[in-house]
N, C-alpha and C positions, 0 to 999 in steps of 0.2 A: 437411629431412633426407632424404635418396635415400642408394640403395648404386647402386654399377655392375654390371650383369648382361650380359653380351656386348654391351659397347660401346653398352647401352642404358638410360637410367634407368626404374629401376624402381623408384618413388615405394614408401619404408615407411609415411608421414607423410602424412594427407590433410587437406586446410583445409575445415572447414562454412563453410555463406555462413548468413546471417541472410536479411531481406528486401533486396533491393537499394536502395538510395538511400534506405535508412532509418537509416543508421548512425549519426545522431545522433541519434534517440530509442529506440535500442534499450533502455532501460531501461523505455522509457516502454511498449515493446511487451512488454517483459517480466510485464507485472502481469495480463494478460489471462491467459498463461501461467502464470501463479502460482496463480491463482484457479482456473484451471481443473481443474488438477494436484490442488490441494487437495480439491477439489469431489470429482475422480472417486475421489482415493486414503479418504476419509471415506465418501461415496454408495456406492461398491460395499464399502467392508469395514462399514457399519453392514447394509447387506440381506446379506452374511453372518451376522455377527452374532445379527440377528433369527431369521432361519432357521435355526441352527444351533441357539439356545438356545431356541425356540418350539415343541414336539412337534405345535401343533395345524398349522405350516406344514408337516411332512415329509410334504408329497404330492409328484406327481410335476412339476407346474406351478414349484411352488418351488423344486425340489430342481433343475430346470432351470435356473433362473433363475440359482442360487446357483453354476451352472458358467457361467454367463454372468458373472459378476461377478466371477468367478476370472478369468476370461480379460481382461476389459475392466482385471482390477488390474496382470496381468501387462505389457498390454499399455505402462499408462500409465509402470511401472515402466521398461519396457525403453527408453522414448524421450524421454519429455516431461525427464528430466533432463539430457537432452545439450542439447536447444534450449532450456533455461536457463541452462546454461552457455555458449552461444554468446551469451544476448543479455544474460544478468545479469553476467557475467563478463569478458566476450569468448574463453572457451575454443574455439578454433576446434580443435586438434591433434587429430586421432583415430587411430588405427595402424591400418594395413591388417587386423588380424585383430579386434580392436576392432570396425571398421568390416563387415567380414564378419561377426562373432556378430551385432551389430545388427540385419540385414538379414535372418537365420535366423530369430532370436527375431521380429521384426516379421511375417514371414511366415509361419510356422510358428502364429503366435500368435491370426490373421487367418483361415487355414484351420481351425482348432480353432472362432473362432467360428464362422465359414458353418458349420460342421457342427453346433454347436450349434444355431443358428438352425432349420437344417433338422427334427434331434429337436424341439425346442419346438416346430413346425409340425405331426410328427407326434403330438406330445399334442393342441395342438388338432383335430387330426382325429381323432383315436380316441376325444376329450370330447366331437364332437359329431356324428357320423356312426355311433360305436359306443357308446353312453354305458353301456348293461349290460354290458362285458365291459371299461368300462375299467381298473376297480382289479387286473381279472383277468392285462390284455395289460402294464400298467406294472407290474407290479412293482419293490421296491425292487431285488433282485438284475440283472434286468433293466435298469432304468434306469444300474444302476452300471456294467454291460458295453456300456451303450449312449455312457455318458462316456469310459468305458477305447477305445471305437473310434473317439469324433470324434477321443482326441490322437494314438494310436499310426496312425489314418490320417494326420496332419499332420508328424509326426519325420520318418519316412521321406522320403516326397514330396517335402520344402525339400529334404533335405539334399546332394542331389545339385549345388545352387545355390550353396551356398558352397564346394563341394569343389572346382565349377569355377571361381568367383570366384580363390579361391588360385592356379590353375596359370594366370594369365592377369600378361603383362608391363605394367606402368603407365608409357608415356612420354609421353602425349599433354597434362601437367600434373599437379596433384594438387586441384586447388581442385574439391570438389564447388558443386552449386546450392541445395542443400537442409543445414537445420541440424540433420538428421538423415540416415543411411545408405540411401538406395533404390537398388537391386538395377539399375534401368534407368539410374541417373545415376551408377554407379560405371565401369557397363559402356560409357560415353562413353569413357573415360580408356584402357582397354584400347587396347592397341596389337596383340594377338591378334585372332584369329578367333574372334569371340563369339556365330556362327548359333548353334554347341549350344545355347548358356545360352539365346539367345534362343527358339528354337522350344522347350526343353524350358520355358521359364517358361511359354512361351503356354502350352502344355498342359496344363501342370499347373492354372493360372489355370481353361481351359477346363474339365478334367475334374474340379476339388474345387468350387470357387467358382459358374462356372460351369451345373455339375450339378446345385447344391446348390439357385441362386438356380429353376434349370426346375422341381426337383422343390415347391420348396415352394410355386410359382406354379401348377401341378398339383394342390399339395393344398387350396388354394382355391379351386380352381375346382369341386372335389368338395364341400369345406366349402359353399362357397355352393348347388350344385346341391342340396342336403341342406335347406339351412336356408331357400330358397324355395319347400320342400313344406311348410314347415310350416306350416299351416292358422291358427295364432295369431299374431296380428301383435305381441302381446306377446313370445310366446316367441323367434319368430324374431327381435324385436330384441334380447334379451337374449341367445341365441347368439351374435350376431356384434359383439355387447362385449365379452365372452371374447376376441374373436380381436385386438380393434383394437389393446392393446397389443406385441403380437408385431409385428402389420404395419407400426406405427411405427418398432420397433428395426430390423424388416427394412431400411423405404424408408433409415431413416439412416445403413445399415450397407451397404448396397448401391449404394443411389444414387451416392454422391460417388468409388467404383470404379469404375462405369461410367463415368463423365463423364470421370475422370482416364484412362481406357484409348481411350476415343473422342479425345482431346486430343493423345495421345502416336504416337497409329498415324493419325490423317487431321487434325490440326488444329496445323499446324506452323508454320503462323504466328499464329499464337493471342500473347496477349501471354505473355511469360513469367511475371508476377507471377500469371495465372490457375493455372495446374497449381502452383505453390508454395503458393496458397492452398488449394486444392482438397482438397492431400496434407495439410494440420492439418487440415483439416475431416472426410477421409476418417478419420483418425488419432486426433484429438483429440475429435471431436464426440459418434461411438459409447459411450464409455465416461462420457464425462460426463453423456449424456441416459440413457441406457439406466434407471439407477436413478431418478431422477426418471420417466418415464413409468410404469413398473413400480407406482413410489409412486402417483401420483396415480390410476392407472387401478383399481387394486387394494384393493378395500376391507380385507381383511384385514391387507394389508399396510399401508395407511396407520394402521390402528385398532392395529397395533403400535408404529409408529412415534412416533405421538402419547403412547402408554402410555408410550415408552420417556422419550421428550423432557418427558414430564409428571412422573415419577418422578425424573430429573435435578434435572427445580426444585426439585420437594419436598425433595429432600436441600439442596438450596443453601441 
């Protein structure tokens, strides 16, 4: 489906691919994807849940957490049902505005966590560099205008990206690579001059993401300068277990972006099934480990979760 736009097509109607040369077991690759979905949509709405109905967790570590798992539900919501539609279905059709919200929401969604990420760095450093003045510096009030600044820095920022997405003509096909909407694999298709979009992504990348990923690698560098005075080889291990759950979410939430941005801008002849993989992995992996690491690292939280799953039986 296209309309005519000055004697040029300008695709309404765009086609997701799945994996390439996988199309006869797309059913089969679909259940990885089922499980996954399932995982993160139950894993991030049970550590709601907990936190939300446990008074002994509204501290400021949890109350973090619990904006981390609002974004990771968001996130799964906004995507993982189109690449199930592509591979349980074969729904490949998505409409150019369709496909623009997608790419907003994915984006917008992604900078909300890096900025998350960053405040939950700053608790661990004010838990353990300032530990008397932390219930003082976190406040609940505090912490609430500190979530109201990761989103309302994140709305703004995208939105400039799909405003320019729209005013861009499509004639170069319509068939994306990905069975989901990316910002970089629409902007192939453009038949316009797409430097804006491109230099204002780098930058925005550069100055939320980017910023987010120096400053929280800064606050460990402090956190550890801190935690190798301290004269007790007990204590000192036991602060920087506090930390280890955070720097896990961090490497899994960071890493598979860098490697997908090092791939796109110098590694061009890379095979293509690596950056399609890369992008579930970037996408997919975050919100499904996030709550399991959380769980297992976290005694409190495991000692609810076991209550919760124990009191289940009891009723059964």
């Amino acid at each position: 489906m296209s309309v005519v736009n000055h004697t040029q097509f300008n695709y309404a109607v765009f086609l997701l691919t799945g994996i390439s040369g996988q199309e006869d077991v797309r059913l089969w690759i679909a259940i990885p994807f089922c499980l996954v979905y399932i995982i993160c949509i139950l894993g991030n709405s049970i550590i709601l849940f907990i936190i939300k109905t446990d008074p002994s967790l509204h501290e400021p570590m949890y109350i973090f957490l619990s904006m981390l798992a609002l974004t990771d539900l968001g996130l799964s919501i906004a995507t993982t049902p189109t690449i199930l539609g592509v591979y349980l279905f074969n729904s490949r059709e998505i409409s150019l505005h369709a496909c623009i919200a997608q790419i907003y929401f994915i984006a917008a969604l992604q900078c909300t966590e890096s900025a998350v990420l960053l405040v939950m760095a700053f608790d661990r450093f004010i838990a353990i560099c300032n530990p008397l003045r932390y219930a003082s510096i976190l406040t609940l009030p505090r912490i609430g205008k500190m979530g109201l600044v990761c989103v309302l820095r994140s709305v703004p920022a995208i939105l400039p990206l799909p405003l320019l997405l729209r005013q861009f003509e499509y004639c170069r096909g319509n068939v994306l690579s990905h069975s989901y909407c990316r910002n970089e694999d629409i902007m192939k298709l453009a038949c316009s001059d797409t430097r804006v979009n491109s230099i204002y992504g780098l930058s925005i990348e550069i100055l939320t993401m980017g910023l987010d990923s120096l400053l929280i690698f800064l606050s460990y560098m402090m956190i550890l300068k801190t935690v190798l005075s301290i004269t007790s080889h007990t204590q000192c291990l036991r602060a920087l277990n506090t930390c280890i759950s955070h720097l896990c979410v961090v490497l899994l939430f960071y890493s598979p972006e860098i490697i997908l941005s090092f791939l796109h801008r110098f590694a061009k002849g890379a095979s293509p099934l690596l950056p399609i993989l890369l992008s579930y992995i970037a996408l997919l992996v975050p919100p499904l480990m996030n709550p399991i690491v959380y769980s297992v690292k976290s005694k409190d939280l495991r000692a609810r979760l076991i209550r919760v799953f124990s009191k289940g039986r009891a009723h059964s």
